[in-house]
N, C-alpha and C positions, 0 to 999 in steps of 0.2 A: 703762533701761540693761539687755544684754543681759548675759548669764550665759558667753556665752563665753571673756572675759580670766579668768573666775572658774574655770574646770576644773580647774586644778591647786590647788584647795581640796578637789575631792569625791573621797570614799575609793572605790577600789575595792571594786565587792561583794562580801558575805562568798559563797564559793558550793564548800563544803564539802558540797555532797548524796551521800547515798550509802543504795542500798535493801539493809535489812540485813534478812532470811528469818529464819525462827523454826519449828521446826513449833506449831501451832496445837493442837493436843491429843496429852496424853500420858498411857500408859494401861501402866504396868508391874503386874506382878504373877499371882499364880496365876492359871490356868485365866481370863486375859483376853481368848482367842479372840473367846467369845463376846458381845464388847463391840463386835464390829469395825462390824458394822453399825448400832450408835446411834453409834457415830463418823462414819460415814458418813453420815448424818441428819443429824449436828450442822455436817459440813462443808457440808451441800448438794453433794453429791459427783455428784450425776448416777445416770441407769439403767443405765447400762452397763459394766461391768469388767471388764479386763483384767488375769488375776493371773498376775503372770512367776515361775516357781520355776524349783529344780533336780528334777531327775528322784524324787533321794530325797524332798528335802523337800516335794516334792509332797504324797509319802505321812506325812510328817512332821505336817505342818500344809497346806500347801495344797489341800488336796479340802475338807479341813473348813471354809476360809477362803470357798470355790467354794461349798459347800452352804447354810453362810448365807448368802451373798449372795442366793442361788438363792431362796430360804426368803424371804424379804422381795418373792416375788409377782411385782412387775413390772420386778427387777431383772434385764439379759441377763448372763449373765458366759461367758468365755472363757479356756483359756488357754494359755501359752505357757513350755513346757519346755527349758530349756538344760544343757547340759554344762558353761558354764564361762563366759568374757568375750572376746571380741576384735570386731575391726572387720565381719565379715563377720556375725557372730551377733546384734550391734548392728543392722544394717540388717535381718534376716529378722523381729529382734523388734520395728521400727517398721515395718515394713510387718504386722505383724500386729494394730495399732494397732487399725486400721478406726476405726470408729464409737464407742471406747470413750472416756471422758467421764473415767473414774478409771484409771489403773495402781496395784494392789497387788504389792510386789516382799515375797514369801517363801522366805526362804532364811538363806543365810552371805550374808560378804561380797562376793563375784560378783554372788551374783543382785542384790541390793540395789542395787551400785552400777550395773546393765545398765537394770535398773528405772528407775536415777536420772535414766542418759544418755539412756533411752529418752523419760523423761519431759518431760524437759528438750528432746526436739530436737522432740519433736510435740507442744510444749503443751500437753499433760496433766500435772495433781498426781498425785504417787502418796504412796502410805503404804509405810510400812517395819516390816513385821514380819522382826523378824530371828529365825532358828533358832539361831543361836548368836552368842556378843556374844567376835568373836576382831577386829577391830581395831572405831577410832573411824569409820568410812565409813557405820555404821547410821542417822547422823542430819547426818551431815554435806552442808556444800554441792561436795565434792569428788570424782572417781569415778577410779579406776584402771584402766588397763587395757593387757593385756600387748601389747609392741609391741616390732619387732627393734629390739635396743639396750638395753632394759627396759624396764619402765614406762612408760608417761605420767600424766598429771595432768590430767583432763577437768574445766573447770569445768561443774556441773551449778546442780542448788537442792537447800535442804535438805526434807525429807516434809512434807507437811502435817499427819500424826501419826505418831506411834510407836507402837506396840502390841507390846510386850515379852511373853510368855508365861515369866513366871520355870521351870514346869515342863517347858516345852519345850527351856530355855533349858541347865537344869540334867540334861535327860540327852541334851546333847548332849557328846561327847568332851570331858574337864579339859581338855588339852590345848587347847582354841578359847580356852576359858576363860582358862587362865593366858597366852596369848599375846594376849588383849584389854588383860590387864593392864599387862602389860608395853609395849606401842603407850601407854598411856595413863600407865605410868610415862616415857617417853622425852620425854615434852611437858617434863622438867627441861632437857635439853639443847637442844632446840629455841626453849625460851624465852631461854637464853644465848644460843644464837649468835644468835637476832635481835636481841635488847640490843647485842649485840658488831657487830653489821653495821648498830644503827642507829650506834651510834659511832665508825663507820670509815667509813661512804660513807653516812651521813644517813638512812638506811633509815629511812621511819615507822614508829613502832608506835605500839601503842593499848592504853595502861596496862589497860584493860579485861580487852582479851582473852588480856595476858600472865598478870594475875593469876588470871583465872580458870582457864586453864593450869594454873600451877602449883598453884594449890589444889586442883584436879583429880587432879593427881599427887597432890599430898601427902594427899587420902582414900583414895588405893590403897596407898602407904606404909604408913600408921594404920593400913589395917585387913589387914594382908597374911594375918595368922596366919587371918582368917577364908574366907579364901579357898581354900576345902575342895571335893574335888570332889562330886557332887549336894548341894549344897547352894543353896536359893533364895535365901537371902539373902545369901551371895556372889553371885551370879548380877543381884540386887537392885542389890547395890552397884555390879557391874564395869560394868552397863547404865549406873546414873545416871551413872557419871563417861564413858564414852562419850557419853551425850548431851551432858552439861556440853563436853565437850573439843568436839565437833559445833558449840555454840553460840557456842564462843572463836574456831571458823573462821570462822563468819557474823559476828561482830564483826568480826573482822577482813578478810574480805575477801579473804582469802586459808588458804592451808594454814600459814601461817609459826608460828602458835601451837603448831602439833602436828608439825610437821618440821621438819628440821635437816639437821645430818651426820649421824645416826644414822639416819636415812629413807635421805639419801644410800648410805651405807653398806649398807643392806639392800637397795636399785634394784641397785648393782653387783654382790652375791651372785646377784638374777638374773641378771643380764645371764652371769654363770660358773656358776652352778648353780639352774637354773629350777627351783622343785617342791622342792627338797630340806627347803628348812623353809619356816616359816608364817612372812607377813612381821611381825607382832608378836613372835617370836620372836627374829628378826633384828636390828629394833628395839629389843628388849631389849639382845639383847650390843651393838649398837652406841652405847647408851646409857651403857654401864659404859665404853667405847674412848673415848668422847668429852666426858665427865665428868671423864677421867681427862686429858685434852688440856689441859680447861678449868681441870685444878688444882682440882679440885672431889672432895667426899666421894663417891669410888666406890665405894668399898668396900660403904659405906652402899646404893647404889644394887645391889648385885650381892646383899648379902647378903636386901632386899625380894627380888630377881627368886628367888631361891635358896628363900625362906620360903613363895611361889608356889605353885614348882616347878617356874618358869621355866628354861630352860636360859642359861646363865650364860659358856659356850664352843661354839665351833664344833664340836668333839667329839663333843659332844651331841646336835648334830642331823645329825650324819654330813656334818659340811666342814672339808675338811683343814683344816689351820693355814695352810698355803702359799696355801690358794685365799683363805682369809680377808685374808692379806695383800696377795695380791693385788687383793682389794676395797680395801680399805684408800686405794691408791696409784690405782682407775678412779673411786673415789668423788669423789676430788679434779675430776674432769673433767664430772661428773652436775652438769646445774643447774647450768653456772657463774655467773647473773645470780645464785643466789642465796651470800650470803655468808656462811662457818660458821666454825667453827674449823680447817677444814681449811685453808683457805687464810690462815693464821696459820702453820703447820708446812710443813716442807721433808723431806718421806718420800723415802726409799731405801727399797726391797726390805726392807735388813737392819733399819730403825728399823721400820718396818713389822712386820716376824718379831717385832721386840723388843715392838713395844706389844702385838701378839694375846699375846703369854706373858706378858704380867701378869695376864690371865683368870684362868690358872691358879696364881697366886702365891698365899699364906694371907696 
């Protein structure tokens, strides 16, 4: 007897796959420069390197990244200096690829993520040493990059290590500092609005990556008052919960663990005031605007950004109240597939004026 009257007994297969990235070694702490190349031994990384920096961090740490490689004999290295991120700078730095087997991205947040895109479009792993830990993109599977309109969202991979330099880390400007924090405080409201969008239009998440989200936040909370500027073990802490936040995107598969409307929010201040503040900073204030949407304890959240030293109003980082508001009201239009609290409220101009001046309320 044949098995075809029988098909409506067999279950569909289960077929949930999904390749989730990790970096593969992780290496924080003092004067760990000079680890890079037993990392690079431990990956089986190849002869060849291509180390993408900025012009400073060259002189920062990248020559010294350059000399060890160089120091290990029959390794070739190369490298490639940028000013900054966009599509045109993207393309000079793959075609400077050539022959190279490993990309090392050293810098901030630019070069890392150019490094990432780089790496990601020609096939090559790279490592991520960051010069300073000012948002979560150091270890992430996600890469930014400025574009008319603002932002976009390039999916990449995440490093295949990290190499953190806490003393490199910690005389780089407080300011990268407190603005990593603050990116990594905002994953509060990020984690609601995806809960909130999976309850409204079915949105999956992945209890995983939400919790480890928020517990990420909540070690930058906990430890805020230690977040001092030259200090390494601030610098210690702000890295591990960057990486952690990094690993909640690779769960998830997306950026939804670590943005929200308060991402949203800081895209539309580009898009009105490019350059003016650091997008972790942005991220902050738009964390306390949409915590506060949420009916949720902002205070609490403005008072960590405040114990920082984070800025807390647009004032702070020289933007009007008006232009703020006006983010407020383009933010609503950023990302529409994606669902926040913003598309829960019905902004005017004036409700708008009203929500930015509770920043400033005691």
């Amino acid at each position: 007897m044949g098995t075809d009257r029988n098909k409506v007994l067999k279950q569909p297969p289960f077929d949930r796959s999904r390749w989730i990235q990790f970096p593969r070694d992780v290496v924080i702490g003092h004067d760990v420069l000079g680890q890079i190349p037993r990392v690079c031994e431990d990956l089986s990384a190849g002869q060849s390197v291509l180390i993408i920096s900025g012009k400073r961090t060259y002189v920062v740490a990248g020559r010294q990244v350059g000399e060890l490689m160089a120091a290990e004999g029959e390794t070739s290295v190369t490298h490639f200096c940028t000013e900054g991120i966009s599509l045109d700078i993207i393309r000079d730095a793959e075609e400077s690829v050539g022959d190279a087997d490993l990309i090392i991205g050293v810098g901030g947040g630019s070069v890392i993520d150019l490094a990432k895109i780089v790496s990601y479009n020609t096939g090559r792993q790279f490592i991520s040493v960051p010069t300073a830990a000012s948002h979560d993109g150091i270890a992430s599977s996600r890469a930014s990059v400025p574009a008319e309109g603002g932002s976009v969202s390039l999916a990449a991979h995440p490093p295949m290590a990290l190499v953190a330099d806490t003393g490199i880390i910690a005389g780089a400007p407080f300011r990268l500092l407190a603005a990593g924090s603050a990116d990594i405080i905002s994953n509060y409201t990020a984690a609601l609005d995806w809960e909130l969008s999976h309850r409204k239009t079915g949105e999956e998440i992945s209890e995983y990556a939400l919790a480890l989200s928020r517990m990420t936040a909540d070690v930058l909370v906990q430890n805020a008052e230690r977040i001092v500027p030259r200090s390494e073990d601030a610098c210690w802490t702000v890295v591990k919960a960057l990486l952690s936040s990094g690993v909640a995107m690779s769960i998830a598969g997306s950026s939804r663990p670590a943005s929200g409307a308060e991402h949203k929010f800081s895209h539309a201040l580009d898009v009105l005031m490019r350059g003016q503040a650091l997008h972790g900073e942005q991220c902050g204030i738009g964390t306390i605007l949409m915590m506060y949407l949420h009916g949720g304890d902002w205070k609490s959240i403005r008072n960590s950004l405040q114990t920082i030293g984070a800025p807390v109003t647009p004032a702070e980082v020289g933007i009007p109240d008006a232009t703020a508001a006006e983010a407020l009201l383009l933010a609503q239009q950023i990302r529409p597939e994606r669902y926040t609290i913003l598309d829960e409220v019905e902004l005017t101009i004036e409700k708008a004026e009203d929500l930015i001046g509770i920043l400033y309320t005691n």
